[in-house]
Z-matrix of the N, CA and C atoms (Angstrom, degrees):
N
C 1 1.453
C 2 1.525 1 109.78
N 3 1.206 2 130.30 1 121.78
C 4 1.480 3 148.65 2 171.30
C 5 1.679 4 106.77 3 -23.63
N 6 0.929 5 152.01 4 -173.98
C 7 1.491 6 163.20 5 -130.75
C 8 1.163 7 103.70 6 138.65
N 9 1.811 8 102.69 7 134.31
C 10 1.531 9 116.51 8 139.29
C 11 1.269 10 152.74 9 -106.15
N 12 1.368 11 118.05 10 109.01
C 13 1.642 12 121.15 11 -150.26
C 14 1.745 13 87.55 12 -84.97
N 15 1.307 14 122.20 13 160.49
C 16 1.549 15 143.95 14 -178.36
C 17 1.666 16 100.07 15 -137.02
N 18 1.654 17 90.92 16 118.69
C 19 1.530 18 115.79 17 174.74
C 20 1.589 19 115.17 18 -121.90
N 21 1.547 20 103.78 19 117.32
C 22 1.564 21 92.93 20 -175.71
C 23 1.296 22 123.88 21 -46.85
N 24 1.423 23 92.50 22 138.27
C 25 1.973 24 94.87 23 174.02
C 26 1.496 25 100.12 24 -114.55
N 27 1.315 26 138.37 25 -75.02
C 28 1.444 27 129.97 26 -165.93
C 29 1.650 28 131.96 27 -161.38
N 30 0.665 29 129.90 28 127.14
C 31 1.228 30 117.25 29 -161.80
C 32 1.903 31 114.63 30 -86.94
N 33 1.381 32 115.15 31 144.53
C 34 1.581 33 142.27 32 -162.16
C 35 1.199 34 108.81 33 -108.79
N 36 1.780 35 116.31 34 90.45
C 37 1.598 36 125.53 35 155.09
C 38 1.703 37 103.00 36 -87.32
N 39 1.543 38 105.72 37 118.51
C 40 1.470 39 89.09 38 165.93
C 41 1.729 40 90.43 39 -147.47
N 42 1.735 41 101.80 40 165.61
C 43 1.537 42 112.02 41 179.26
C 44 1.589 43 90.94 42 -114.56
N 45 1.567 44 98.01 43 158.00
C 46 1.220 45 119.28 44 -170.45
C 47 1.893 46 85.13 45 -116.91
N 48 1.947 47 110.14 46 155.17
C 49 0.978 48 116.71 47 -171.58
C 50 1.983 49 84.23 48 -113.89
N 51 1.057 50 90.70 49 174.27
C 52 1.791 51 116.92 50 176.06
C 53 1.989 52 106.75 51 -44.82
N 54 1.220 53 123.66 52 102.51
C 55 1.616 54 123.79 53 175.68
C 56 1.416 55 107.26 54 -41.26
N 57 1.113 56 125.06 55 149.79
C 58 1.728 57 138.47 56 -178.90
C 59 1.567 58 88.81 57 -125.86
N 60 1.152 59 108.99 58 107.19
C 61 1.836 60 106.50 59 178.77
C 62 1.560 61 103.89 60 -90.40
N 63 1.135 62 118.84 61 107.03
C 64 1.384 63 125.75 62 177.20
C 65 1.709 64 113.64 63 -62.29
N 66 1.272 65 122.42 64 -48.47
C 67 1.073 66 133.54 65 -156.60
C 68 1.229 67 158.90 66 139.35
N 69 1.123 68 159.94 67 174.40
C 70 1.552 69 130.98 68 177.95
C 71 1.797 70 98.81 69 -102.22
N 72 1.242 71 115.53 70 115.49
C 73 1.395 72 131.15 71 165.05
C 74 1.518 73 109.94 72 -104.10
N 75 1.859 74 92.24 73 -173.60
C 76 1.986 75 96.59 74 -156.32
C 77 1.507 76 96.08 75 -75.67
N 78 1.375 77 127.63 76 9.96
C 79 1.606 78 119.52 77 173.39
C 80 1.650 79 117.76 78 -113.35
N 81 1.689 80 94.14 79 -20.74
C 82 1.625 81 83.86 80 179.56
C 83 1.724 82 88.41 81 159.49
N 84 1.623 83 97.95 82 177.20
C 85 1.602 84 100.07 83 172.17
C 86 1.405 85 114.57 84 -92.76
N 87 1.496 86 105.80 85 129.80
C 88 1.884 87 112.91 86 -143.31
C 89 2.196 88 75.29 87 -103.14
N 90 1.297 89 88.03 88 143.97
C 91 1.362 90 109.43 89 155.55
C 92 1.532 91 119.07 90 -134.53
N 93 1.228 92 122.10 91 156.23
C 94 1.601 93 118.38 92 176.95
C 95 1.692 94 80.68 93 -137.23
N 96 1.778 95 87.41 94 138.01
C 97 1.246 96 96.95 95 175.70
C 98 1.813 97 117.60 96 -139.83
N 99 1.199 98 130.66 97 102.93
C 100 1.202 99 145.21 98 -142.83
C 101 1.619 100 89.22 99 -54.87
N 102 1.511 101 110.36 100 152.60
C 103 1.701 102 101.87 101 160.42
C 104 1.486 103 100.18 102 -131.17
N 105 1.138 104 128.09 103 102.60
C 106 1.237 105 143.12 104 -174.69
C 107 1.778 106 121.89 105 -88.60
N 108 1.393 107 120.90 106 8.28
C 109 1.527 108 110.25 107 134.11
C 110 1.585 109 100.10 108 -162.59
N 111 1.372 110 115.51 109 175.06
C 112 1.213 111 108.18 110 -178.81
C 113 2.066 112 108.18 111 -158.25
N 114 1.148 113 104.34 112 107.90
C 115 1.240 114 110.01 113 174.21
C 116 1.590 115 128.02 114 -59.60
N 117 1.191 116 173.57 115 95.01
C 118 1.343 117 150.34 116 158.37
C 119 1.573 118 126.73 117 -86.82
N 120 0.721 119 118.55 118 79.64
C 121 1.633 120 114.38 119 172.20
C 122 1.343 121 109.14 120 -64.31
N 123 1.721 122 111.73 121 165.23
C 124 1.602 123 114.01 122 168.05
C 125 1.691 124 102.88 123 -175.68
N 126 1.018 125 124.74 124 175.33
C 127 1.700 126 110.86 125 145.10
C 128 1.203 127 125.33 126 -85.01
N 129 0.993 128 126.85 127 -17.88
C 130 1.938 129 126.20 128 160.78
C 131 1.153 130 115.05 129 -54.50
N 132 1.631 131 112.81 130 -50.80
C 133 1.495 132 124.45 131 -133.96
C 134 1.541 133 107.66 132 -165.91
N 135 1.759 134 104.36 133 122.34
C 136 1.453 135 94.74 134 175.21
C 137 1.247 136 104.27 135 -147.82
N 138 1.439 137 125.96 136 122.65
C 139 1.817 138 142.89 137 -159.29
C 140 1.466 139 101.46 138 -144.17
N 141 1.397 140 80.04 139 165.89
C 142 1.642 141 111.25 140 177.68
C 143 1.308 142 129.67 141 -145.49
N 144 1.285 143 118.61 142 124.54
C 145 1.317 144 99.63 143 173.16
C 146 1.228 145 144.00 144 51.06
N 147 1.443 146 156.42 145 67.67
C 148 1.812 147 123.01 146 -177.70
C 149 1.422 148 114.61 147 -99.68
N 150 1.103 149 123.19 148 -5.96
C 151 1.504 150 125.80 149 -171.36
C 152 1.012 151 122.44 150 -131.02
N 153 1.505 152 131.12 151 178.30
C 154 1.439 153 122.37 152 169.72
C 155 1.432 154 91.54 153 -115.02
N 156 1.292 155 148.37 154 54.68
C 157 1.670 156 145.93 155 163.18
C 158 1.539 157 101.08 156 -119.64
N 159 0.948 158 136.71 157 5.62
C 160 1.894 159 114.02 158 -179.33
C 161 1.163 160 111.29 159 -71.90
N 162 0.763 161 155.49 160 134.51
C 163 1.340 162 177.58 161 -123.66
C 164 1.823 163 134.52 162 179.77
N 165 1.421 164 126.85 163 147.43
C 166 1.220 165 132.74 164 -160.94
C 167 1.820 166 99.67 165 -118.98
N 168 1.339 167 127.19 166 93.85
C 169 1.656 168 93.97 167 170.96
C 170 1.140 169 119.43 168 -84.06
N 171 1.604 170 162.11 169 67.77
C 172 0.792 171 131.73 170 -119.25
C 173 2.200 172 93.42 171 -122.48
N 174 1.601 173 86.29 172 146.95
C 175 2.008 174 78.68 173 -168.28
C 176 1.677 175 78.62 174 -126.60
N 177 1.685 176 88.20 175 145.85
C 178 1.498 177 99.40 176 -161.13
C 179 2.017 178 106.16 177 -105.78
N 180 1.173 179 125.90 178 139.19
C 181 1.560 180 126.96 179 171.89
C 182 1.825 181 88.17 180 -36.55
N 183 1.803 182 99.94 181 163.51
C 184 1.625 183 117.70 182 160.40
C 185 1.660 184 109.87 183 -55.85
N 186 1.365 185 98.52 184 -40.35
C 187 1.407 186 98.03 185 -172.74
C 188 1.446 187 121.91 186 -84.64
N 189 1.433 188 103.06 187 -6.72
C 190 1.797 189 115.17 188 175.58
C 191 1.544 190 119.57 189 87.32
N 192 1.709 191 97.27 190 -17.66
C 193 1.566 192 107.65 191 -154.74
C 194 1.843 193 87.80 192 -69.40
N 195 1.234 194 146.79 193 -34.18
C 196 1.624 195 150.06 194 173.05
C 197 1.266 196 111.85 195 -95.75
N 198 1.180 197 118.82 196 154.94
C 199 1.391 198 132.74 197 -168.72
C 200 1.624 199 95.93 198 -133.34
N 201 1.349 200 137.25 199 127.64
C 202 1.412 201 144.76 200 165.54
C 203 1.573 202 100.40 201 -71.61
N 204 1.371 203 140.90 202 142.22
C 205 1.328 204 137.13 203 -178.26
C 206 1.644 205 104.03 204 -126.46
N 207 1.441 206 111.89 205 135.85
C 208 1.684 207 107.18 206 -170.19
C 209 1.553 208 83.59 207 -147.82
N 210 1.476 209 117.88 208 96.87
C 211 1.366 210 102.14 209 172.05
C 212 1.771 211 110.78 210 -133.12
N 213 2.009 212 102.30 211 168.27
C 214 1.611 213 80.11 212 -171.69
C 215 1.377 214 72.03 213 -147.84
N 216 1.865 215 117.81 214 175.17
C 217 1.332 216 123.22 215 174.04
C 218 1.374 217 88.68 216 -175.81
N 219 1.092 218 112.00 217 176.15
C 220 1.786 219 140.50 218 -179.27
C 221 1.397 220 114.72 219 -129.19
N 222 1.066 221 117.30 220 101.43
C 223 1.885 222 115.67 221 -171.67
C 224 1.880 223 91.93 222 -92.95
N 225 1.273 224 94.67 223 152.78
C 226 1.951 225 103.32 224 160.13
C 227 1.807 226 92.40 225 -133.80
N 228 1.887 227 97.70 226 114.37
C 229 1.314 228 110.73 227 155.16
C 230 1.442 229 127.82 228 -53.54
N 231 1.360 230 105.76 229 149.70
C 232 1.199 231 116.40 230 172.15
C 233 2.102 232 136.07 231 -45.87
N 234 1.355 233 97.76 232 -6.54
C 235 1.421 234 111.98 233 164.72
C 236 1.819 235 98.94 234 -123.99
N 237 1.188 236 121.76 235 44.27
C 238 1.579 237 106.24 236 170.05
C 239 0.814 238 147.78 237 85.56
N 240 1.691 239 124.80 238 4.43
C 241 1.283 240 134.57 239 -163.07
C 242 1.609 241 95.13 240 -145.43
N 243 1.716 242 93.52 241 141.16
C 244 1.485 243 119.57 242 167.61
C 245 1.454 244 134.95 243 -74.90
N 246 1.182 245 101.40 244 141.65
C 247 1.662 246 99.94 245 -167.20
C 248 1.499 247 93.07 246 -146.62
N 249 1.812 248 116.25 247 114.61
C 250 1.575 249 118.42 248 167.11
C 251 1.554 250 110.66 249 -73.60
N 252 1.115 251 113.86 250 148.97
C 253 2.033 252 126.16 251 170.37
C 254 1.404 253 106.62 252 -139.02
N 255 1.401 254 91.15 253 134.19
C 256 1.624 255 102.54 254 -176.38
C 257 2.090 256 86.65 255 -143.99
N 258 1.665 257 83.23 256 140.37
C 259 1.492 258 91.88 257 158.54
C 260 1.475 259 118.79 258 -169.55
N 261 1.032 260 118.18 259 155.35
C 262 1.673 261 128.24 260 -178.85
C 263 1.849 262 95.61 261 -110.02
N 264 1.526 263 83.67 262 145.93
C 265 1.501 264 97.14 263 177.25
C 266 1.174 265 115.32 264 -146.02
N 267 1.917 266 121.63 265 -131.73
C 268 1.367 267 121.84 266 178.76
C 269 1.558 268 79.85 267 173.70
N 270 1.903 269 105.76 268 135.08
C 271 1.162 270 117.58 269 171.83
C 272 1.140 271 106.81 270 -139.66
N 273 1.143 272 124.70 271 132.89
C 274 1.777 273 154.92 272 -174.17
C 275 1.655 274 104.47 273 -64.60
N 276 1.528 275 133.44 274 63.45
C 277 1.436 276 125.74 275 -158.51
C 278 1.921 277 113.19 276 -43.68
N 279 0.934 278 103.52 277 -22.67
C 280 1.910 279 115.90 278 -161.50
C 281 1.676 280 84.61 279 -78.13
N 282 1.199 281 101.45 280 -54.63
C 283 1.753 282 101.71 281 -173.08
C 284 1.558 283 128.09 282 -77.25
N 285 1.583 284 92.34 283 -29.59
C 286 1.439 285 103.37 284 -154.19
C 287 1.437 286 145.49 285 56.17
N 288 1.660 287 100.33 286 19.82
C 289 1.291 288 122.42 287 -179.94
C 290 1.421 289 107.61 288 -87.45
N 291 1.288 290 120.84 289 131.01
C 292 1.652 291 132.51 290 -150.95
C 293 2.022 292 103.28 291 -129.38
N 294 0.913 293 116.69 292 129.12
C 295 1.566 294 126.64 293 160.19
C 296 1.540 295 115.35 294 -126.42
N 297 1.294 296 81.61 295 119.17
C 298 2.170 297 93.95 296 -177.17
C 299 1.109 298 103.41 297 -129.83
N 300 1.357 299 129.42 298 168.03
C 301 1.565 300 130.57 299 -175.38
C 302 1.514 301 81.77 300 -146.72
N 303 1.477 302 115.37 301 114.00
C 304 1.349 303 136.00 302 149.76
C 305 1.449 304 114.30 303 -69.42
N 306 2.004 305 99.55 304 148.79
C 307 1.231 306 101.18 305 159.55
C 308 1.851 307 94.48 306 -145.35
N 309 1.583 308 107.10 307 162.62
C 310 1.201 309 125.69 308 -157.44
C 311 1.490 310 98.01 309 -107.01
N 312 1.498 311 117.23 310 166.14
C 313 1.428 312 127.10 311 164.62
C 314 1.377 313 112.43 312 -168.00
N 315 1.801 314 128.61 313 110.65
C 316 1.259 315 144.32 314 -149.58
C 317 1.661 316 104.46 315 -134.94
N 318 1.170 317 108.11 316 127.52
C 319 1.874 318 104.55 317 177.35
C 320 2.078 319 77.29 318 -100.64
N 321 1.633 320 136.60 319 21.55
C 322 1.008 321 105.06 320 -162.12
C 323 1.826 322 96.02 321 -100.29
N 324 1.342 323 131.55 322 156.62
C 325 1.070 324 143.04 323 -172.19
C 326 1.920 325 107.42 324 -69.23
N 327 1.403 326 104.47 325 -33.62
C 328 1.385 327 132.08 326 -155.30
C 329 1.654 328 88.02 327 -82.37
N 330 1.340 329 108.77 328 -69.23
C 331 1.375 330 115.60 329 177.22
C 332 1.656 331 138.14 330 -100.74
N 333 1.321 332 100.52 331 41.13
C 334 1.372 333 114.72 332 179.68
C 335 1.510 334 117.20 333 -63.48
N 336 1.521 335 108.29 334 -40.70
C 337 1.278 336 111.18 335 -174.26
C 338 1.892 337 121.92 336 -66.00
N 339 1.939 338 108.76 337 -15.41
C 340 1.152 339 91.87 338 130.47
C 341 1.660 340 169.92 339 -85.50
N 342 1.624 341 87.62 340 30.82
C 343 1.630 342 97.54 341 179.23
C 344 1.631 343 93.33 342 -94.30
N 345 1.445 344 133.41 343 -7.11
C 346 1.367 345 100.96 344 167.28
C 347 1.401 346 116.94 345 -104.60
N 348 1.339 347 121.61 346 43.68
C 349 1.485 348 112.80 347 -159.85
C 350 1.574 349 95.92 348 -109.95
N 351 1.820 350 123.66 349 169.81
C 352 0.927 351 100.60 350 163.29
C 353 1.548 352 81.56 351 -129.13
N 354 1.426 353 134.93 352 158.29
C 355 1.429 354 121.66 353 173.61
C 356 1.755 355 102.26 354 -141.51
N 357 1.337 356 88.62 355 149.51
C 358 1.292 357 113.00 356 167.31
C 359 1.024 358 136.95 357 -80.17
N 360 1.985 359 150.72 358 155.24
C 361 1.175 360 104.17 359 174.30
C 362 1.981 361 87.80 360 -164.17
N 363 1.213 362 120.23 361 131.75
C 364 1.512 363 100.90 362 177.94
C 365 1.914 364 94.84 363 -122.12
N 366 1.126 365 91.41 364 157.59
C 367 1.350 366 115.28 365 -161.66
C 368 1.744 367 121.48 366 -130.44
N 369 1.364 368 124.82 367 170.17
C 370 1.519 369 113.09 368 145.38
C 371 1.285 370 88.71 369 -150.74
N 372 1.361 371 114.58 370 162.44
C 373 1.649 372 151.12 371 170.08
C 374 1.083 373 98.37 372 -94.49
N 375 1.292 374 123.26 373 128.68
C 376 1.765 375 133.66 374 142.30
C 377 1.887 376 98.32 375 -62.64
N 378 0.883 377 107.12 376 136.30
C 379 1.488 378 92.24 377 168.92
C 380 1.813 379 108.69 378 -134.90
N 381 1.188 380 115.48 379 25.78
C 382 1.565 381 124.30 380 132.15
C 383 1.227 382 116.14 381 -71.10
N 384 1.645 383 133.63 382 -32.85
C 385 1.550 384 137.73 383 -157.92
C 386 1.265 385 109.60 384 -99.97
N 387 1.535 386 91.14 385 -43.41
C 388 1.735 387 98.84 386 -172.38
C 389 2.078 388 113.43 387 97.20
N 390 1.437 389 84.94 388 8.20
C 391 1.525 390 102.62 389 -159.13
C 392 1.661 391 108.81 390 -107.91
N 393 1.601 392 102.49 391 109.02
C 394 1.283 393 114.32 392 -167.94
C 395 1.682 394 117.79 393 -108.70
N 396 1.029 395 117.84 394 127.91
C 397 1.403 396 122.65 395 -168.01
C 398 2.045 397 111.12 396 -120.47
N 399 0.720 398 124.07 397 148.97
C 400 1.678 399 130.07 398 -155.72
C 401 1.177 400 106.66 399 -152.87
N 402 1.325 401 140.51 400 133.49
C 403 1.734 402 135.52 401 139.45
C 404 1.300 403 111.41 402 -102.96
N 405 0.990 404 111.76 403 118.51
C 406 1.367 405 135.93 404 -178.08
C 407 1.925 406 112.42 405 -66.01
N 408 1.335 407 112.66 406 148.36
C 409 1.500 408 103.60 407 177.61
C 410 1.361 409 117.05 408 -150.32
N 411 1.114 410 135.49 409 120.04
C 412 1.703 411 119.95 410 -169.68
C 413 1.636 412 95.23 411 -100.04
N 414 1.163 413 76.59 412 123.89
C 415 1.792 414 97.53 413 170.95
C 416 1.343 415 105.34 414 -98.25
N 417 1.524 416 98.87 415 137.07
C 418 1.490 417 122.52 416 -169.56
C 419 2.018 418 105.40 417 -134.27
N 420 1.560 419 95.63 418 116.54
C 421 1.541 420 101.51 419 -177.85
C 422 1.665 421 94.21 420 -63.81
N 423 1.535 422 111.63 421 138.37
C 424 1.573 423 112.66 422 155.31
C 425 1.462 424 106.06 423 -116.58
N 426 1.557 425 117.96 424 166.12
C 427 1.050 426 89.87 425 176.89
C 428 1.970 427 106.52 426 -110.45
């Protein structure tokens, strides 16, 4: 049966901006929550930020105790080139301990080889700070 081995990929400084509580809709109580910068280091690959659109949607259980995670952003690496990230997760609100599995998408020559990755990554939020931290992991099926 196949296995998944986890190889560091990079580590995730990012700030969270002020929650916009949308409301309780037919899926849950929707928040959007701005993410207003975002560090990545790694040895492959190290970016920041390119836009001011990344964003958090995050829709919370009845009971609040889970958070649904729907997030996307646009980093520009440190030599110039764009790389989109999108990922869905689940965060523990009491803890603020977060698991998302990113995936990448690059027209860049340099970093193509993350369009086949799928990565992992667990995290926690301070959520006095707004200050979110992640290690990233590319999981690789062996067989």
């Amino acid at each position: 049966m196949p296995q998944i081995e986890l190889h560091p990929l990079a580590r995730i400084e990012a700030k969270l901006g002020e929650p916009v509580n949308v409301g309780r809709g037919p899926l849950g109580s929707r928040v959007v929550i701005d993410v207003t910068s975002v560090k990545l280091t790694g040895e492959r690959i190290n970016a920041e930020l390119a836009t001011n659109d990344a964003a958090d949607w995050a829709t919370f259980s009845e009971d609040g105790t889970v958070a649904s995670l729907d997030v996307r952003l646009t980093l520009k690496t440190d030599d110039g080139e764009f790389i989109f990230v999108e990922y869905t997760g689940r965060m523990e609100t009491a803890t603020g301990l977060i698991a998302v599995a990113p995936t990448f998408q690059t027209g860049s020559e340099r970093y193509a080889w993350l369009n086949s990755i799928q990565a992992v990554s667990a995290g926690q939020v301070d959520q006095e700070t707004g200050v979110l931290v992640y290690e990233m992991y590319e999981a690789r099926p062996v067989a």
